[in-house]
C-alpha positions as CSV (number, residue, x, y, z in Angstrom):
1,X,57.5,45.1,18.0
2,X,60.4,43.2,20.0
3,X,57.3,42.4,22.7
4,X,55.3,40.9,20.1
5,X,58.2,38.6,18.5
6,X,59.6,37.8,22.0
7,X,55.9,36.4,22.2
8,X,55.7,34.6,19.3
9,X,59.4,32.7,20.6
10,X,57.0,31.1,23.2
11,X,55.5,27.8,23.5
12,X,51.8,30.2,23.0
13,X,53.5,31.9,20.2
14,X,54.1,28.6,18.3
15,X,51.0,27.1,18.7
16,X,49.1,30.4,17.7
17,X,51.5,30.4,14.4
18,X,50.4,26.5,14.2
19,X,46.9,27.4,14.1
20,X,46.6,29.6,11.9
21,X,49.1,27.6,9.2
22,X,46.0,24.5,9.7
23,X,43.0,26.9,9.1
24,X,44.7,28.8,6.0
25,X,46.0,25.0,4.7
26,X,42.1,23.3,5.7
27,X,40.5,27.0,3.8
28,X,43.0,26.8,0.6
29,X,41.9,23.0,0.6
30,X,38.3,23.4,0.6
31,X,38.6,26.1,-1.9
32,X,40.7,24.3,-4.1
33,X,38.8,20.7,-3.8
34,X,35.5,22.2,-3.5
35,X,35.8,22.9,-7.9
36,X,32.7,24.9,-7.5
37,X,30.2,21.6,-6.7
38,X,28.8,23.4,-4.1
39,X,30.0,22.0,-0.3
40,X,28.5,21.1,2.5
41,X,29.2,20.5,6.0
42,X,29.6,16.9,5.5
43,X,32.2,16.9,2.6
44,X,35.2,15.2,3.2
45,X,38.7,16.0,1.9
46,X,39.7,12.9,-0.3
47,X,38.2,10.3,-1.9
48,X,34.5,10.0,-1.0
49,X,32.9,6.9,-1.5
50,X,29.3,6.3,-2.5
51,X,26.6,5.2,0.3
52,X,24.6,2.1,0.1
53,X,20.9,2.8,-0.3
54,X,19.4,1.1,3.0
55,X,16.3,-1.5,2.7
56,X,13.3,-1.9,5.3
57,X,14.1,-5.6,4.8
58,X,18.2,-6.6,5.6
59,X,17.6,-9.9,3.2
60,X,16.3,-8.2,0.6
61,X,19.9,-8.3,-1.5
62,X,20.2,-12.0,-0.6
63,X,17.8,-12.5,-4.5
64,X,15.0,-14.0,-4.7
65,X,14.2,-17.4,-4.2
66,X,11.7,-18.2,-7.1
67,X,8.6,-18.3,-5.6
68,X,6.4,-15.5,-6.6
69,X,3.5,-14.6,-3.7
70,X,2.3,-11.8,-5.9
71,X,0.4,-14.3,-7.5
72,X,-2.2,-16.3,-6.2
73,X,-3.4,-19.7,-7.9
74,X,-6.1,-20.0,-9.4
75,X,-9.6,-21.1,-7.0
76,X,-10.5,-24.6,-8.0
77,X,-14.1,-24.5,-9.9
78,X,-16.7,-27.3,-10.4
79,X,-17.2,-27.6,-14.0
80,X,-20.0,-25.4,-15.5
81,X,-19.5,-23.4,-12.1
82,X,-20.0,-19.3,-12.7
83,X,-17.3,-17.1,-12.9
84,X,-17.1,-14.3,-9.6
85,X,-18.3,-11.7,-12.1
86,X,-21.6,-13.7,-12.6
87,X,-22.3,-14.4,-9.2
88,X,-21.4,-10.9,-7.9
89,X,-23.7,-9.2,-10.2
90,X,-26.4,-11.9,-9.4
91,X,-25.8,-11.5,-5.9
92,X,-26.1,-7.6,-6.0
93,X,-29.2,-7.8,-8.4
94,X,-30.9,-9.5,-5.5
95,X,-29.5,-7.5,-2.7
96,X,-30.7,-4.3,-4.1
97,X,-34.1,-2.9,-2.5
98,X,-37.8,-4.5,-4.5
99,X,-40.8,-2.9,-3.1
100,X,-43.5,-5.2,-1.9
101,X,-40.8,-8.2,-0.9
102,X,-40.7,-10.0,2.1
103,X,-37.6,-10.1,4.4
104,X,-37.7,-14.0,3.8
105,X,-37.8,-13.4,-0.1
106,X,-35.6,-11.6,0.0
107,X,-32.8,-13.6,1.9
108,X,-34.0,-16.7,-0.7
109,X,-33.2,-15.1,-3.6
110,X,-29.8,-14.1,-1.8
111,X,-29.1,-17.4,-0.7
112,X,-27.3,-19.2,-3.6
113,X,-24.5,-17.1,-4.0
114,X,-23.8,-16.6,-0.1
115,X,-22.1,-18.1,2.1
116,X,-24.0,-19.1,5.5
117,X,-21.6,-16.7,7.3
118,X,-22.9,-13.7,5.1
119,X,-26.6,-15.0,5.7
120,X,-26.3,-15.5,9.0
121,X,-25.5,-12.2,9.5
122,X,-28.7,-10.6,7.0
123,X,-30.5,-13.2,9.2
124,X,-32.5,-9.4,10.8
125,X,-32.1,-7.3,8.0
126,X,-35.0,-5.8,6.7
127,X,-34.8,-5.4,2.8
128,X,-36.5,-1.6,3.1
129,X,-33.6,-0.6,4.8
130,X,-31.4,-1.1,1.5
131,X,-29.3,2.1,0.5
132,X,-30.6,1.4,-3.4
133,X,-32.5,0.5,-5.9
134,X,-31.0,0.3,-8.9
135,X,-27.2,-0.5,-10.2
136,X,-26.0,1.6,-12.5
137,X,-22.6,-0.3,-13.9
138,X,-21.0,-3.2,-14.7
139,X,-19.1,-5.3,-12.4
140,X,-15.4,-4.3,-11.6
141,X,-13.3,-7.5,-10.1
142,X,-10.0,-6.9,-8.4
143,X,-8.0,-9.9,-7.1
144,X,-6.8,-9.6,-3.4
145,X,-4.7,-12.5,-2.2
146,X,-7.4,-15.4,-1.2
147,X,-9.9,-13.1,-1.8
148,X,-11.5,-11.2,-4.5
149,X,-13.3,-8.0,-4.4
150,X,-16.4,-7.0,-6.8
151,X,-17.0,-3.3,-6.7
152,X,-20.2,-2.7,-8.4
153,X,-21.3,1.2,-8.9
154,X,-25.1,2.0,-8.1
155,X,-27.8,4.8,-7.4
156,X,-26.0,6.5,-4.2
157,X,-23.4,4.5,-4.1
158,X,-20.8,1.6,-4.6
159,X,-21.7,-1.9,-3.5
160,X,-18.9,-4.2,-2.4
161,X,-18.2,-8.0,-2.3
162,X,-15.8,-9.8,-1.0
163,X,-15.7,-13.2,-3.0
164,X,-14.1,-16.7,-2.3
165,X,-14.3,-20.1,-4.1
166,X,-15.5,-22.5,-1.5
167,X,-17.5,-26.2,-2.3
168,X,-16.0,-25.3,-6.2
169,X,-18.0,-22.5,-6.7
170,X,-17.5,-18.5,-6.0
171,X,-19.4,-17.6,-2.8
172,X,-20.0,-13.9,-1.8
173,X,-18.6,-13.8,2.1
174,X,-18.9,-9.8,2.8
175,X,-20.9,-7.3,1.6
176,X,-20.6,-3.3,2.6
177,X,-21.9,-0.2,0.8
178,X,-19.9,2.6,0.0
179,X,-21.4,6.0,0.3
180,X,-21.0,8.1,-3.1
């Protein structure tokens, strides 16, 4: 017994009696602060203070600066122009396969409500080789920035334009076929 106290005189002996006075004090404290909330590693002892919830964007607490980009303005029509639910469904009643029409027919009757982009590129197109014959639904519009996008449902399928107002009237600028 008079080893171990002679021991605990020493410079090791103080600083073992230290350590354990800091873990009991750090233990008691956690116990006592913790009030049954549950702790984890990264509790602190004292006040906490709440974190900011970070943003991709640093500015985006700087407000906003009234302009609203959400909202595109309305295309300029020609008066007594169609609307692009008009010339979508016209344009997809004439895309859709006829038996016994001509390629060149064809392309005429799609003409009006395409632009010479979208023709140039049915310039080969054989009309046999279209995935449908009949629609089946109305048109469905959805605004997408500049553009906007008719989605009309039919036998197979869903046909797809991509609209714009150009010359003061709505002109169909892509066309693609989705597979039902």
């Amino acid at each position: 017994m008079r080893t171990a106290l002679r021991l605990l005189g020493t410079r090791y002996g103080i600083a073992l009696i230290l350590l354990v006075i800091v873990l009991v004090i750090v233990t008691l404290g956690r116990t006592v602060l913790d009030n049954g909330r549950g702790s984890s590693a990264t509790d602190a002892i004292g006040p906490t203070v709440a974190t900011v919830p970070r943003s991709a964007d640093p500015f985006s607490s700087l407000g906003d600066d009234g302009v609203d980009e959400s909202v595109a303005a309305a295309p300029s029509l020609s008066k007594g122009a169609a609307d692009a639910a008009t010339v979508a469904t016209r344009f997809a009643n004439a895309w859709v396969r006829k038996p016994g029409v001509t390629g060149d027919q064809w392309r005429a009757g799609l003409k009006p409500d395409a632009s010479t982009e979208l023709m140039a590129s049915l310039a080969e197109t054989d009309p046999a080789d279209v995935p449908t014959a009949t629609i089946t639904g109305a048109t469905q519009l959805q605004a997408n920035g500049g553009t906007t996008v008719a989605r009309i449902p039919a036998e197979g399928g869903t046909i797809v334009l991509g609209l714009q107002v150009a010359g003061g009237r709505w002109q169909v600028t892509s066309l693609d076929w989705e597979v039902a």
